[in-house]
C-alpha positions in Angstrom: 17.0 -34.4 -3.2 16.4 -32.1 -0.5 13.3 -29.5 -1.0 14.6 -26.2 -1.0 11.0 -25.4 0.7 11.1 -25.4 4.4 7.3 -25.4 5.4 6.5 -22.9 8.2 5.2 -23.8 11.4 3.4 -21.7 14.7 6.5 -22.4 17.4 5.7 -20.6 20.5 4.2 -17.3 21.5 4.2 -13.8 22.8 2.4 -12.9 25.8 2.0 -9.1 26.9 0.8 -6.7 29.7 0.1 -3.5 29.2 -0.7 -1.2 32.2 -2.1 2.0 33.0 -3.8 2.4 29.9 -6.4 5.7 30.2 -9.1 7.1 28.6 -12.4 8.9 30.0 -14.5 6.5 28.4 -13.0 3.4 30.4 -10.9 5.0 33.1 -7.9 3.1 34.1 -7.2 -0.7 32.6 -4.6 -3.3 32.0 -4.7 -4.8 28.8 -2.8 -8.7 28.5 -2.9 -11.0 25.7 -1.1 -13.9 23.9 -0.7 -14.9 20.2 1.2 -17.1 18.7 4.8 -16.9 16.9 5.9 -18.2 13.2 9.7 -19.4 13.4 11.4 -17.8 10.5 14.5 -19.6 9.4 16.5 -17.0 9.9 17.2 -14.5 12.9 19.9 -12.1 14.1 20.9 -12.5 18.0 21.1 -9.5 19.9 23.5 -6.5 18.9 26.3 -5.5 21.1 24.9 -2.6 22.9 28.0 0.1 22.0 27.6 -0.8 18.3 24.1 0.1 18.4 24.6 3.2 20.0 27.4 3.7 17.9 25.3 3.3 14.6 22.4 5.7 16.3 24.6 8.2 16.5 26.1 7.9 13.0 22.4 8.1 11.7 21.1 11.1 14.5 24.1 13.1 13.0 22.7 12.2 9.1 19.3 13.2 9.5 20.0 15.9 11.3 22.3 17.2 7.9 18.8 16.7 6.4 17.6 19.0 8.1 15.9 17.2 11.1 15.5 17.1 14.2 13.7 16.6 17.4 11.8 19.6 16.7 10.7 18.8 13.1 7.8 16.4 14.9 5.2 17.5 17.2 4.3 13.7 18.6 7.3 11.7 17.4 9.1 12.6 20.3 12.8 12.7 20.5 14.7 12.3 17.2 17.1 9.7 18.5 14.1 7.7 19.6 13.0 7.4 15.7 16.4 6.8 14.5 16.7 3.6 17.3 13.2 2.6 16.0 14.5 1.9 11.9 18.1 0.4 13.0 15.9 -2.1 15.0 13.3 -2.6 12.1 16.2 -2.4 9.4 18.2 -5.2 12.1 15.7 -8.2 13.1 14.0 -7.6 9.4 17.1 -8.4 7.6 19.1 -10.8 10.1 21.9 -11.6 7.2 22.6 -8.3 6.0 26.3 -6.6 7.4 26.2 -3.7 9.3 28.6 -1.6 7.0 26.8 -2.9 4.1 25.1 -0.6 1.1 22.2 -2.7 1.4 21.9 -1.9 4.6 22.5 1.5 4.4 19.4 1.2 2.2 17.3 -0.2 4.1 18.0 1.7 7.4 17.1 5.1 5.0 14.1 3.5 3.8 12.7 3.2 7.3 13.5 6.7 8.4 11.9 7.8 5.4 9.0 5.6 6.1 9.0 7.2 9.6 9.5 11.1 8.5 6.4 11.3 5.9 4.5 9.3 8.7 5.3 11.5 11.7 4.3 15.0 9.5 1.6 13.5 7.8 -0.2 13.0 11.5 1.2 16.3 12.7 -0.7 17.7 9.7 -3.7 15.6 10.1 -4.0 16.7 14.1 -3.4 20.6 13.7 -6.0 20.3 10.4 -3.2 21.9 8.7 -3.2 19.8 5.7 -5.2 19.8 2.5 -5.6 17.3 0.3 -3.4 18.9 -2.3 -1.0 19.5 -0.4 -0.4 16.4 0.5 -1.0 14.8 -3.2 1.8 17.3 -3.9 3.9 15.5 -1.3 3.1 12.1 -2.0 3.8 12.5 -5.7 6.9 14.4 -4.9 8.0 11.4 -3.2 7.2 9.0 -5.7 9.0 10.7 -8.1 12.2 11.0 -5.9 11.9 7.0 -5.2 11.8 7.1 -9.5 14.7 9.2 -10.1 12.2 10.9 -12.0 12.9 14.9 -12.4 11.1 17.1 -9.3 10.7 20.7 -9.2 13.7 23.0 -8.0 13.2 24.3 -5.5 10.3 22.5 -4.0 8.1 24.7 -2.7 7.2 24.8 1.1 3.9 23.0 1.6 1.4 24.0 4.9 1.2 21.7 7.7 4.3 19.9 6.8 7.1 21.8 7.6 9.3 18.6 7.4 8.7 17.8 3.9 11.9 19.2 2.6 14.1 17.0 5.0 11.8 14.0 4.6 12.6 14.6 0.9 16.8 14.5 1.5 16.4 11.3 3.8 14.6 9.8 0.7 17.6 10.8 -1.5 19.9 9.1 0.3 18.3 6.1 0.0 17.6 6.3 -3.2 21.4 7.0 -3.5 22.7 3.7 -1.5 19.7 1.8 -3.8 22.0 2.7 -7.1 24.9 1.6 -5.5 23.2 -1.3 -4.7 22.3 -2.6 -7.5 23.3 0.3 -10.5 22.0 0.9 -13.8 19.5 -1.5 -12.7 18.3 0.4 -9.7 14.8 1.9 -11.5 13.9 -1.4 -12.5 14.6 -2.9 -9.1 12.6 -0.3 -7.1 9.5 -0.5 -9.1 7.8 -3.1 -6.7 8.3 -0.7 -3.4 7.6 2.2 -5.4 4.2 1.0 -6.7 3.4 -0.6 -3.2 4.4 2.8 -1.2 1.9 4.6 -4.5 -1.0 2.4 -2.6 -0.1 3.9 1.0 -0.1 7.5 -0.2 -3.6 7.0 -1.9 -5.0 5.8 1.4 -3.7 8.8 2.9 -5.5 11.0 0.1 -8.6 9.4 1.3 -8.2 9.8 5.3 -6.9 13.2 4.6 -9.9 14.0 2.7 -12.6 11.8 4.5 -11.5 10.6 8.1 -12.6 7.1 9.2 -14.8 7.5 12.6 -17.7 5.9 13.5 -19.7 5.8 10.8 -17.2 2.9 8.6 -17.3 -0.3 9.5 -14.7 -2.4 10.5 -14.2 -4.4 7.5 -13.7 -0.8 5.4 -11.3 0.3 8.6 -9.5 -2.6 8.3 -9.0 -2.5 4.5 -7.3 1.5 5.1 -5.3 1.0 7.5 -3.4 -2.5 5.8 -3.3 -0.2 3.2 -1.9 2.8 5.8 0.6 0.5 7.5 2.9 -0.1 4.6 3.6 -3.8 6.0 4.0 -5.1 2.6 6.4 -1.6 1.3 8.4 -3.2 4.1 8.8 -6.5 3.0 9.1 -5.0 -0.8 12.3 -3.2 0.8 13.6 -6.7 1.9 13.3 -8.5 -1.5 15.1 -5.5 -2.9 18.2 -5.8 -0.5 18.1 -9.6 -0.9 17.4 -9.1 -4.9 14.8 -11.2 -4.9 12.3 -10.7 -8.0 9.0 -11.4 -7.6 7.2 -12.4 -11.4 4.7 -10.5 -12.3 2.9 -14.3 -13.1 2.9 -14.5 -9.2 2.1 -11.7 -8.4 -1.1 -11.8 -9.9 -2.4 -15.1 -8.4 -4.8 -14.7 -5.6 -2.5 -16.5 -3.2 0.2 -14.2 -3.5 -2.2 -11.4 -2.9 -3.8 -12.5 0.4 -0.4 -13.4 1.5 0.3 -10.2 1.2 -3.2 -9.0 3.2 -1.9 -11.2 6.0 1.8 -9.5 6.4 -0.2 -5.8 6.0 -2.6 -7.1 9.2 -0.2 -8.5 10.9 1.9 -6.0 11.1 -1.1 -3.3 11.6 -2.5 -5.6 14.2 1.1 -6.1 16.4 1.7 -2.4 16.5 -1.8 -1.2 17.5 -1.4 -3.5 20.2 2.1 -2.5 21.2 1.3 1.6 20.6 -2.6 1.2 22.4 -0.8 3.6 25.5 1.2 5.6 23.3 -1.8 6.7 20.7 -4.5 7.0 23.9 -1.9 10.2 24.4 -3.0 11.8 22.1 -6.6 13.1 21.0 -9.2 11.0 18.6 -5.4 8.6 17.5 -6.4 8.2 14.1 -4.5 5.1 12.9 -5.0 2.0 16.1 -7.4 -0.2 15.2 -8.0 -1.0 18.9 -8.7 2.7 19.3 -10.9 2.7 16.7 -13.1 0.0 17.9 -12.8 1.2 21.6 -13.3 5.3 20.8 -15.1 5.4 17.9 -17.4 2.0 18.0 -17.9 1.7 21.6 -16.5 -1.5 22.0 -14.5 -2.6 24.9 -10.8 -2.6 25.1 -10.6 -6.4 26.1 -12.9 -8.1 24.2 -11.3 -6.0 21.4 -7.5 -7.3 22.2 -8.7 -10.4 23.0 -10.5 -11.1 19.7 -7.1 -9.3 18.0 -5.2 -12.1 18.9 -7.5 -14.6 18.3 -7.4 -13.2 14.4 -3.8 -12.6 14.4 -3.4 -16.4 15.2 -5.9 -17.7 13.1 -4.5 -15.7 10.3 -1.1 -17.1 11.1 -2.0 -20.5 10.4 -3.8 -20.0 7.1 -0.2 -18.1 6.2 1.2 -21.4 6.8 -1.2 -23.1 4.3 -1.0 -20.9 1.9 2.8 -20.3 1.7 2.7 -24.2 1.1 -0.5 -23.8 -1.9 1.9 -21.1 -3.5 4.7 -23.5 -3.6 2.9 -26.4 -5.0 1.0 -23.9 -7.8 4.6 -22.2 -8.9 7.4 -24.7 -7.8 10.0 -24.5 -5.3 11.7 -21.0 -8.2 14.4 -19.5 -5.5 12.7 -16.6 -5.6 9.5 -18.0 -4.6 11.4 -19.4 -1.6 13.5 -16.4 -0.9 9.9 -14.4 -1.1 8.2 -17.0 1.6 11.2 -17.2 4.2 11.2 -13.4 4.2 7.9 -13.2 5.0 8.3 -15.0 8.3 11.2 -13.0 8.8 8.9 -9.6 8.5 6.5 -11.1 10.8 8.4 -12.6 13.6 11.4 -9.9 13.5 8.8 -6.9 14.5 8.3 -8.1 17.8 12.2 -7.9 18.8 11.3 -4.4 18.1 8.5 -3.7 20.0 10.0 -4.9 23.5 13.2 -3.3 22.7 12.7 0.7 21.0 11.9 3.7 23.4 9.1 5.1 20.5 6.3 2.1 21.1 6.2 2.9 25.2 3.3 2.9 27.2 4.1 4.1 30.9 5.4 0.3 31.0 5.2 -2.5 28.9 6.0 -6.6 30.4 6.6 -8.5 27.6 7.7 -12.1 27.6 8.5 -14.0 23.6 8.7 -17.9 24.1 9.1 -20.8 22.1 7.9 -24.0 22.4 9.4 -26.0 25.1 11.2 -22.5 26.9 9.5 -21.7 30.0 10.9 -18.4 30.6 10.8 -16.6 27.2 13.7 -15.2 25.6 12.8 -11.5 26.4 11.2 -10.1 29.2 11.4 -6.2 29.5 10.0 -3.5 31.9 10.1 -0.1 30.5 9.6 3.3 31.4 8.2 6.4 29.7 9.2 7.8 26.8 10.1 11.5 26.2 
């Protein structure tokens, strides 16, 4: 009999050069790196080009019938540039899902939600806008609409986050292709994203309230921003396309847990690296943990990308290890499995992103992903500013 359990393994890497990355306190730099890659078993090849536009168009035109726009964002940029970003995320995160599918639908309203509350959460956190309550009001507003649970009518308008009420109709579309998705059962189903997406709003509560500068160490910086990311709301979103139920049995055991901590870091860690240039653009960036160590601890910028991808890959191969422990504690359950091979997929389908989107730019970004035995690397990509 044939396990249903294929083990992971590390099968090639990414390698990266960043230039023209500025700040006062260091002046001009390149920043380079490598880490290494986790093959998922699954993957989606590259999307014909007219589709794509095709679909962000379709999706510019949606969000802009919530209400948004490329003015709704101070440092988002354009609007189209944010759409592009969560087809891409919603594409290489869930290779198997159709195009024209409700579950994709889902997803691809998930991530522009994810994005919207993001983007006028740090508009409000850079003009000093926002208060605590208000943004508690937001949050819970949110949650409540990702519930189905009643909300007040008409929502008030909240200052320093102009976009909330469009932010609000994006999230009502998903939750709308979510009940088609899987019906009756849909508040059930959600639960698991809901309570993980909970976590990230608290963590903004406390940076909203408290900001993390100098004083924290990195071990408390670390533990807010896999909190901040939303890495694991991301791959919640993917078991609920897939319907893959996750026990609560399991997801109590300590494994499951730091699994979990490793798919939050990983994901934090791969888009500080990729946004370093982007977030220097701004003043006093508030979540980059490179920035933070740089900026706020005085460290410098190599030592601190070159011990990033030293943990990234260290962290990798305990994943492998303790995907494996979780599977000899609980069995080879289909879930279990499903669970385990989407976790590679989260991991590994990010960086198609990354060297692909307009919204992750530095002035230019040379990144080459290889795996074991190719040469050349299967993307290599030279890129110009963003808007």
């Amino acid at each position: 009999m044939t396990a249903k359990y294929q083990p992971s393994a590390l099968n090639g890497h990414v390698e990266f050069k960043l230039p023209d990355i500025s700040h006062p306190s260091f002046g001009k730099v390149t920043i380079s790196g490598r880490f290494p890659r986790i093959q998922p078993r699954f993957s989606r090849s590259e999307v014909d080009p007219k589709i794509f536009s095709g679909l962000v168009s379709k999706y510019t035109k949606l969000v802009e019938e919530c209400g948004l726009g490329t003015g709704s964002f101070e440092w988002a940029g354009a609007i189209t540039t944010t759409v592009a970003a969560a087809l891409q995320f919603s594409l290489y995160w869930n290779p198997t899902l159709a195009l024209d599918s409700t579950e994709f639908t889902f997803y691809v309203w998930f991530i522009l939600f994810a994005y919207f509350y993001d983007d006028g959460l740090e508009d409000g956190w850079f003009e000093g806008k926002l208060t605590v309550e208000g943004w508690q009001y937001a949050s819970e507003t949110y949650i409540k609409i990702m519930r189905m649970h009643v909300v007040e009518d008409p929502l008030p308008e909240i200052e320093g986050l102009p976009s909330f009420h469009g932010t609000c109709k994006a999230l009502v579309r998903m939750v709308a292709a979510g009940v088609e998705c899987v019906g009756e059962k849909y508040v059930e189903y959600i639960e698991p994203m809901a309570h993980t997406f909970q976590t990230t709003f608290l963590s903004n509560d406390w940076f909203t309230s408290c900001r993390l500068d100098k004083r924290f160490s990195l071990r408390t910086y670390n533990a807010w921003r896999g909190w901040n990311v939303a890495g694991d709301g991301c791959l919640e979103g993917q078991l609920f396309v897939r319907g893959i139920p996750i026990s609560q049995n399991v997801r109590r055991h300590p494994l499951f847990k730091r699994i979990m901590n490793i798919v939050r870091g990983n994901i934090a860690w791969v888009n500080d690296i990729f946004s370093t240039g982007k977030d220097l653009t701004t003043e006093n960036y508030p979540d980059n943990e490179i920035l933070f160590r740089v900026l706020e601890k005085g460290e410098n910028i190599h030592h601190v990308v070159a011990d990033t991808c030293v943990s990234n890959g260290e962290e990798l191969q305990d994943l492998i290890y303790l995907k494996q422990t979780l599977v000899d504690i609980f069995g080879e359950d289909d879930n279990i499995c499903g669970f385990l091979e989407m976790v590679d997929v989260v991991i590994d389908g990010q960086l198609m992103v990354y060297v692909k989107t307009t919204r992750y730019q530095c002035d230019r970004v040379y990144v080459r992903v290889f795996m074991d035995g190719d040469e050349k690397g299967q993307l290599k990509l030279s890129r110009q500013p963003r808007n």
